[in-house]
N, C-alpha and C positions, 0 to 999 in steps of 0.2 A: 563166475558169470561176468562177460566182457562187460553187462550195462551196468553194473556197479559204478567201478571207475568214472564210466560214460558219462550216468547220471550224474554225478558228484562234482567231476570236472568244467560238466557243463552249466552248471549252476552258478559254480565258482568264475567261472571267465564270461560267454559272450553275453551270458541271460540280467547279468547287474551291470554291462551298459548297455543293452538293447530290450530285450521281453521286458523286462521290472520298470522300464519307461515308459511301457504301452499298459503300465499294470491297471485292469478293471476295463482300455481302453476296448482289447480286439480278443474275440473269442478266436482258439487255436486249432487247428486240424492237421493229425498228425498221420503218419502212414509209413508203416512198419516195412523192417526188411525182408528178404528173401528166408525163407523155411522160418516164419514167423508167423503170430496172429495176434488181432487183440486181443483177445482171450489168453495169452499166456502171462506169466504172472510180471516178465519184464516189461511186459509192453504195457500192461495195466501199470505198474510200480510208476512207469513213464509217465505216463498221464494223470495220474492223481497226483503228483508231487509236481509234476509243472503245473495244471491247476490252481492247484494253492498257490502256490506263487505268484501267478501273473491275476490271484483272485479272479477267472472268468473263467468261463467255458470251454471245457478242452477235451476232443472225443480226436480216438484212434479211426478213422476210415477203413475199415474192412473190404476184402474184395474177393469175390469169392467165399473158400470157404476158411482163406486164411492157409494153411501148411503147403497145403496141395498147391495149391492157383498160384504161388508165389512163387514156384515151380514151374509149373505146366499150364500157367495161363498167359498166351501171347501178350508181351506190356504195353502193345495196343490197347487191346480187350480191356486188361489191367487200369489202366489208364484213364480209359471213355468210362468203366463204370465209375472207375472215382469221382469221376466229374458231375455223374449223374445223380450217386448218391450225397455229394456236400453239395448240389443244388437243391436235393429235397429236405435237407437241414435248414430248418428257416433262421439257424444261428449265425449260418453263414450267407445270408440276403446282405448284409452290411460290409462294413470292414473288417479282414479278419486275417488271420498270420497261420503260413504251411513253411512244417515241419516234416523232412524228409531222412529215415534212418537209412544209409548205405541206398540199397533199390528202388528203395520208397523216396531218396532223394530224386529221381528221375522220373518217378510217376508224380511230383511236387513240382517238378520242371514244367511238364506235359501242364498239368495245372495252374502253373502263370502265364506260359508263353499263349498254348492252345483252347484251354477249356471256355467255355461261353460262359461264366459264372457269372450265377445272378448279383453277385456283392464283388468286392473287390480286395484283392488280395495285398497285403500294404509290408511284409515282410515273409521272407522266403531264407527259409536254414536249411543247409544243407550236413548232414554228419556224413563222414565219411562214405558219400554218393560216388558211385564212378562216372564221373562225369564228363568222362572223357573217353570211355570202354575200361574193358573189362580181356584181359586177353590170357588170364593162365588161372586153372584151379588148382588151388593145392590140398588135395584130399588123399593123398598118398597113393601106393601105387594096386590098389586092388583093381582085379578086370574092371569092377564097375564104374570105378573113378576113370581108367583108360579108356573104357568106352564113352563116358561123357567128354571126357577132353578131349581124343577124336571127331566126336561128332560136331564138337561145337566149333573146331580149329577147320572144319569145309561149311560149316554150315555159311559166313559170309561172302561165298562167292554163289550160294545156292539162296534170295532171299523168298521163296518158297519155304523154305525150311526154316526160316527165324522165329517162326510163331510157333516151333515144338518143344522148347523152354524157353521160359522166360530171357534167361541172358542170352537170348538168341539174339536178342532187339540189344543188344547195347555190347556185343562183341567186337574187338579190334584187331587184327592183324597186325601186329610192329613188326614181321618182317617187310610189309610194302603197306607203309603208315601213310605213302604219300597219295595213295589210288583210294579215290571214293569206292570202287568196285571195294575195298576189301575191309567198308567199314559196315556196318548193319544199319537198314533202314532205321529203325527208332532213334538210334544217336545222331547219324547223320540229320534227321529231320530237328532233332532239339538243337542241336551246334550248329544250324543253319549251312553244313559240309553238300549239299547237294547245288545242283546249277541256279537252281529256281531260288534267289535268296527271298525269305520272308521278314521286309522288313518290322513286321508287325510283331514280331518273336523279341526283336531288338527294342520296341518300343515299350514294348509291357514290363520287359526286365528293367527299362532306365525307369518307371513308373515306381518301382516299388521305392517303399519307403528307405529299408534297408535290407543288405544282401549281405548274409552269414554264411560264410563258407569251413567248415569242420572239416580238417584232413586228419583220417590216423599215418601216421606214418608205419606202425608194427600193427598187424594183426593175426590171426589164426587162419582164418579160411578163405577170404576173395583176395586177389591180387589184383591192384586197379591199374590201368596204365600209367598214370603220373607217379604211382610207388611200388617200383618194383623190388622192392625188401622188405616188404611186409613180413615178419614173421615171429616174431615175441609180443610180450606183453603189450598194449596200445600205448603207444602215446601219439599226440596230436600237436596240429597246427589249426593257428585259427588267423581266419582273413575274413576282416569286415567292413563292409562299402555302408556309411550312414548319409542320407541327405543331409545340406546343410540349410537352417529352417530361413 
């Protein structure tokens, strides 16, 4: 099980000098990766064990129905309900810290930069989020793995087509990495890659308290554009921006 390690490691490095400093202070909202739910037993393990820890209140964000939708629901749609649903948590009216696994680090994005949140969001983790796209699956070579990897390598010049899977929204082209055309609207709009810059994206992220950044460098199954060797056991990188009081 990858979140073993995950768990373990993360406990061990960013969470005893950042979360255990906010301990008791900031209820947590967390939001799972792709072909994931809160309902499964890693993503529950996740959230009971960071609870404890930081002593306060700590729920995984569901969307959809969880398997499915982390798949086949546009991470617009994605997105807009996360936001909808941690505004009708009155746990998060206050100050409060988003935790983002791999996908769910992007729909965590979507949630500092975009969302109208009724509280305020005061730390943002990312664990190995592609936050920069997403441009090769490695799922071996059967038809149906080649028909996804087809579809998805035309889907960024069609963005009609980005909302038929999820990583439709957060696809890159690195043979022509330098054409907005051949980035997918959802990344383009969080990286601020489009003409229309929004400074407002920029201001929210310099707002947070602190900004945890988790890279795997090895993994089994997404290939992110900033690590194109993903392919063993996990190990990681960890990059953190704290204010200074």
């Amino acid at each position: 099980d990858l979140m073993v390690p995950l768990i373990k490691h993360l406990l061990l490095l960013c969470f005893i000098a950042s979360a255990i400093a906010a301990k008791g202070r900031y209820p947590v909202a967390i939001f799972h990766g792709i072909n994931d739910s809160c309902d499964s037993e890693k993503s529950q393990a996740f959230v009971n064990r960071f609870g404890s820890t930081v002593e306060n209140y700590a729920r995984c964000i569901e969307i959809g129905d969880g398997y499915q939708s982390s798949w086949s629901l546009d991470i617009y749609k994605q997105s807009e309900q996360a936001c909808q649903t941690l505004n009708e948590d009155k746990n998060f009216h206050g100050e409060f810290v988003v935790i983002g696994i791999s996908q769910g680090s992007l729909i965590g994005r979507y949630i500092v930069e975009r969302c109208n949140t009724i509280g305020t969001v005061k730390k943002f983790m990312s664990l190995g989020g592609p936050l920069n796209g997403l441009y090769k699956l490695q799922c071996g070579q059967s038809e149906e793995c080649q028909l996804i990897t087809y579809v998805l390598e035309n889907i960024v010049n069609q963005p009609e087509l980005q909302s038929v899977v999820s990583v439709g929204g957060f696809w890159r082209d690195i043979k022509d990495s330098d054409s907005n055309e051949r980035v997918s609207n959802f990344l383009a709009e969080l990286n601020n890659e489009k003409p229309n810059k929004q400074e407002s994206y920029r201001e929210r992220i310099l707002q947070l308290e602190s900004l945890i950044l988790v890279k795997f460098l090895q993994e089994l199954s997404l290939i992110h554009i900033s690590e194109p060797t993903r392919q063993a056991e996990i190990s990681y990188a960890v990059f953190c921006l704290k204010k200074k009081k």
